[in-house]
N, C-alpha and C positions, 0 to 999 in steps of 0.2 A: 576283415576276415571273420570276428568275432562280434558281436552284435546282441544286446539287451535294451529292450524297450518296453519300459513299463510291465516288466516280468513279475508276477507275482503266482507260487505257485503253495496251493493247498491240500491237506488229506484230509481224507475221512473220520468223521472226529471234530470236526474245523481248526485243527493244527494247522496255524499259514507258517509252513517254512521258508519263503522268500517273499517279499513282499516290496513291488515299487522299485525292482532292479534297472535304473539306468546307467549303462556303460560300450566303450568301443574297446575291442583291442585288435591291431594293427598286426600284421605278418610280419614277424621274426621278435616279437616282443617276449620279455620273459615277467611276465606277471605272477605276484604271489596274491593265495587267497587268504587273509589273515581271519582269527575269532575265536571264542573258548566253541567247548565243544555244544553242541546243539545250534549254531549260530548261523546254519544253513550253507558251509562251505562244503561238503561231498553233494546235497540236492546242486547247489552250481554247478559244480562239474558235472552231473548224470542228465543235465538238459542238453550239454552240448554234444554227444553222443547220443542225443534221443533217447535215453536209457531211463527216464524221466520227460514227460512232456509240460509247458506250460499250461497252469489253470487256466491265464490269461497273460497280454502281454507278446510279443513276439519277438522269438533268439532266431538271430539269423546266422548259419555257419557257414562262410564263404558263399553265401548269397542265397542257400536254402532256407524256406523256414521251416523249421522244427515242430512246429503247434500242427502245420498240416501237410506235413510231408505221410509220404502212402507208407505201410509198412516194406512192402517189398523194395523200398526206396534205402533202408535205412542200412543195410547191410555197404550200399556203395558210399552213405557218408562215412562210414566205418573205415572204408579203407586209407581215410586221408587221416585218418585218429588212430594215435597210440595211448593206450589207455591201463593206469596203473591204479588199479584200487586196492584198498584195505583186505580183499577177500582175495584172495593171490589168486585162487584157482589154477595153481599146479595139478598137471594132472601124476601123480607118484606109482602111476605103473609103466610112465614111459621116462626113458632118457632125459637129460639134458637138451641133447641135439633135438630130439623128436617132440619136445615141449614148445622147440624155440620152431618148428618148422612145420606146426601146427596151423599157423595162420594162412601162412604158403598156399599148405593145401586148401585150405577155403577157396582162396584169389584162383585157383587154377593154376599156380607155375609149373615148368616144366620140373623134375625131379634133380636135374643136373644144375640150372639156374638156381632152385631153392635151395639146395645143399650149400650151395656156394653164399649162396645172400646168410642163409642161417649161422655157416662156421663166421663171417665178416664180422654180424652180429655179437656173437660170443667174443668173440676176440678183441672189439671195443671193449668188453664191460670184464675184459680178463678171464671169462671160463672155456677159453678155448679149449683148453688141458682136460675140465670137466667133461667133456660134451658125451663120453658113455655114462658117467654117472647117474646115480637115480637122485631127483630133486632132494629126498627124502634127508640123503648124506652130506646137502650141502651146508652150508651155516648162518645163519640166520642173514645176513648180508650176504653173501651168496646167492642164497634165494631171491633175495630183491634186487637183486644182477642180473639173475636169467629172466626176472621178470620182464624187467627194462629193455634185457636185448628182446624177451618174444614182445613187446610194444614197439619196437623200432625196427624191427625186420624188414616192414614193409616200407619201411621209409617214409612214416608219414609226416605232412606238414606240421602238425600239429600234435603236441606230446599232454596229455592230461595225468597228474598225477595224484592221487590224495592220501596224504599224511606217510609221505615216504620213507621216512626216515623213523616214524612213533618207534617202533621197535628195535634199534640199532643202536650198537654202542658208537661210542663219537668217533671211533679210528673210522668204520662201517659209515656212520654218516656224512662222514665227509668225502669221503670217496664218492659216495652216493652224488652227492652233492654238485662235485665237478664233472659227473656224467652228464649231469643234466648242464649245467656251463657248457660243455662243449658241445650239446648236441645246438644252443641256442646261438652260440658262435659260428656253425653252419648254416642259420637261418631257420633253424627249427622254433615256430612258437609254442612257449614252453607256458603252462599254468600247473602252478602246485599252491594246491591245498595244504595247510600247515598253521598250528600255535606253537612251533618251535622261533622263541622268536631269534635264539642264534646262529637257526639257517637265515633268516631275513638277515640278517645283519651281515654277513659272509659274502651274499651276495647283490646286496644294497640294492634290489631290484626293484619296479612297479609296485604298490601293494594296493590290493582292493581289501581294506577292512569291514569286516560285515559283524553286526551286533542286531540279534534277534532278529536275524531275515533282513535287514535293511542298510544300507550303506553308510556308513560314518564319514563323514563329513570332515 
């Protein structure tokens, strides 16, 4: 499903932040990305989403490559990715509901079907009750809830998420936590970015350790 071959990617500057990335990962795997910070765990996750391209090297996602996929290609690997970054990008002049049913409208659903998929969404991650509220009044795990439900609205195979947890207190984080457990117990393959190492240990999962761009061994 997941695919790194001699991935090595660089910026301007000659900063190599990955460098020599060999690995597979299998459908419905729940992999974690361990490392301190700068150690190229968020650059992993923004190649698989295209979000980031390789220097060199070739990531294959469900059997596209990434290095020369067209632009106007990348919007449909997007819809097989639910994708959690550090920068939430709430948008706080719309709803709850209308945050989480955002993506919807991208895909084309009908208004009646997305409604329905959107309140399903919320109601996994527990803000059904929210869903008029404005992001703004939610509480800081709350917000990383509706985040979670607008990445899984659309149901993708594959759930990406980086440093989910950095800002939560542990009641918050562990909730968080078992979200992502059950979505992986449906067959969802799950990859989180993280140096918490007592989420790893919680969930005794895969670890891909990365130290300065390169895989430990």
């Amino acid at each position: 499903m997941i695919s790194f071959s001699q991935v090595r990617k660089s910026y301007r500057g000659g900063h190599e932040a990955l460098a020599e990335l060999s690995f597979a990962i299998d459908s419905g795997e729940l992999v974690f990305i361990t490392g301190r910070s700068g150690a190229g765990k968020s650059t992993l996750l923004k190649l698989i989403p295209a979000i980031e391209r390789p220097t060199s090297g070739t990531v294959l996602v469900n059997g596209q490559n990434i290095g020369s996929m067209r632009r106007a290609a990348i919007p449909y690997l997007r819809r097989n990715l639910g994708l959690i970054f550090q920068d939430q990008k709430l948008l706080y002049d719309r709803s709850v509901f209308d945050n989480v049913m955002l993506p919807l409208a991208f895909t084309g659903h009908a208004y009646k079907d997305a409604a329905r998929r959107a309140r399903a969404a919320l109601d996994k991650v527990g803000l059904l009750a929210r869903e008029k509220a404005n992001p703004v009044t939610l509480s800081g795990g709350e917000q990383q809830r509706l985040c979670i439900a607008r990445a899984v609205v659309n149901r993708p195979s594959i759930l990406l998420a980086d440093e989910p947890t950095a800002s939560l207190d542990s009641t918050s984080a562990a909730e968080v936590v078992e979200m992502f457990r059950s979505f992986n117990q449906v067959g969802v393959t799950v990859l989180i970015a993280t140096h918490d190492e007592g989420l790893v240990q919680r969930l005794n999962p895969r670890v891909l350790a990365l130290k300065q761009g390169r895989l430990e061994s």
